[in-house]
C-alpha positions in Angstrom: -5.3 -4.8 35.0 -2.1 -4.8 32.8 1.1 -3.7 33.4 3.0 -2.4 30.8 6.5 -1.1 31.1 8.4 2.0 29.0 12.0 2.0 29.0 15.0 2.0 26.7 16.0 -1.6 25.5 19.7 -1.0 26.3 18.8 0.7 30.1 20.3 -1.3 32.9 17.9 -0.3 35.3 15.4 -1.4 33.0 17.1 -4.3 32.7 16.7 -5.0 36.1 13.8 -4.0 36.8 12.6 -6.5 34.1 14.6 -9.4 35.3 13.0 -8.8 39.0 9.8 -9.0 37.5 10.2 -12.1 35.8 11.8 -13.1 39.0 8.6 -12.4 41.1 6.4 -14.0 38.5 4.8 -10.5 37.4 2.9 -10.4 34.2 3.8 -7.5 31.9 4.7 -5.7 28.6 7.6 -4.0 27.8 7.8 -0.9 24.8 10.6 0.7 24.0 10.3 4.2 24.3 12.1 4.8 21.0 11.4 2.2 19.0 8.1 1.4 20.1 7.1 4.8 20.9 4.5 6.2 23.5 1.7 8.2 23.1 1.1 12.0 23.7 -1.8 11.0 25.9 0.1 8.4 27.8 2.8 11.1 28.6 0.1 13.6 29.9 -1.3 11.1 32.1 2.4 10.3 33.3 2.9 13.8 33.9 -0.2 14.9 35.7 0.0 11.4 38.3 3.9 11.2 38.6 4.4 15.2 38.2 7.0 16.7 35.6 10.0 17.1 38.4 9.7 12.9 39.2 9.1 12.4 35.3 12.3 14.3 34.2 15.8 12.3 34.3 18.2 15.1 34.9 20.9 12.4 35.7 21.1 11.3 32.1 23.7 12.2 29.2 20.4 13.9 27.1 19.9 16.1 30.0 23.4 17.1 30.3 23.7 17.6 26.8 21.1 20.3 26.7 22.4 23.8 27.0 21.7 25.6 30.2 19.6 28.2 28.4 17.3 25.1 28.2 17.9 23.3 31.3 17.0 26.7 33.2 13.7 27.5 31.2 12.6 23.8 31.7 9.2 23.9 33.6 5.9 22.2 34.0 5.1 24.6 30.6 7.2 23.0 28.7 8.4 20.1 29.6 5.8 17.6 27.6 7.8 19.0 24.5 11.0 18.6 25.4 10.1 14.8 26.6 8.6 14.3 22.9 11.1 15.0 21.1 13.6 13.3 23.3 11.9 10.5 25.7 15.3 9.5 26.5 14.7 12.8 29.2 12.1 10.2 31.0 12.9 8.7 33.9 13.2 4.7 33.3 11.4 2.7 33.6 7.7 3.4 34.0 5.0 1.2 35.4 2.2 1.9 34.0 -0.9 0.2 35.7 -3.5 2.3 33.8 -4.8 4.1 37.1 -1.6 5.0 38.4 1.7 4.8 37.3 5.3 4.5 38.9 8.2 6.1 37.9 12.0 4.4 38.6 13.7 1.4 40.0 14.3 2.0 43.6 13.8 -0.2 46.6 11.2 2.4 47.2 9.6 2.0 44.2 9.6 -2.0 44.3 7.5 -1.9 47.1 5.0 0.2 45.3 4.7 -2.9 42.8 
């Protein structure tokens, strides 16, 4: 099975999430989530395994940039949207391992790898 990573090319944590993976000898592929783009598919999948509330990076500047009419209406109904237009509101990076995916940079999530 294949790991393949989404992030943003200029994310630190993506950064060092990739630099720990070369450092433990793990094979994988980044894509940039903007310029290499994701599928609709992919981010359903994300979304049903991960859930919407672990998928969605409300510490970001594109999160804090939306109005609060938005940021109050955001919910599982219509979130897939607002994460296509803008995948910068993804949390970063993702594993993606095909049958399950993991969302973040954590110590937490490091074990999960």
């Amino acid at each position: 099975m294949s790991l393949i990573v989404y992030g943003l090319k200029n994310c630190d944590t993506c950064k060092k999430a990739k630099k720990w993976l070369d450092e433990q000898d793990k094979s994988y592929e980044f894509k940039d989530l903007r310029a290499d783009g994701f599928s609709e598919d992919n981010l359903s999948r994300w979304l049903e395994m991960a859930g919407w509330e672990i998928l969605l990076n409300k510490r970001g500047t594109t999160w804090r940039a939306l109005s609060d009419e938005v940021k109050n209406s955001t919910d599982a109904s219509n979130v897939k949207a607002l994460m296509l237009e803008s995948p910068a509101l993804m949390k970063r990076p993702i594993f993606d391992f095909g049958d399950r995916v993991v969302v973040g940079f954590t110590a937490k999530q490091q074990v999960e790898l």
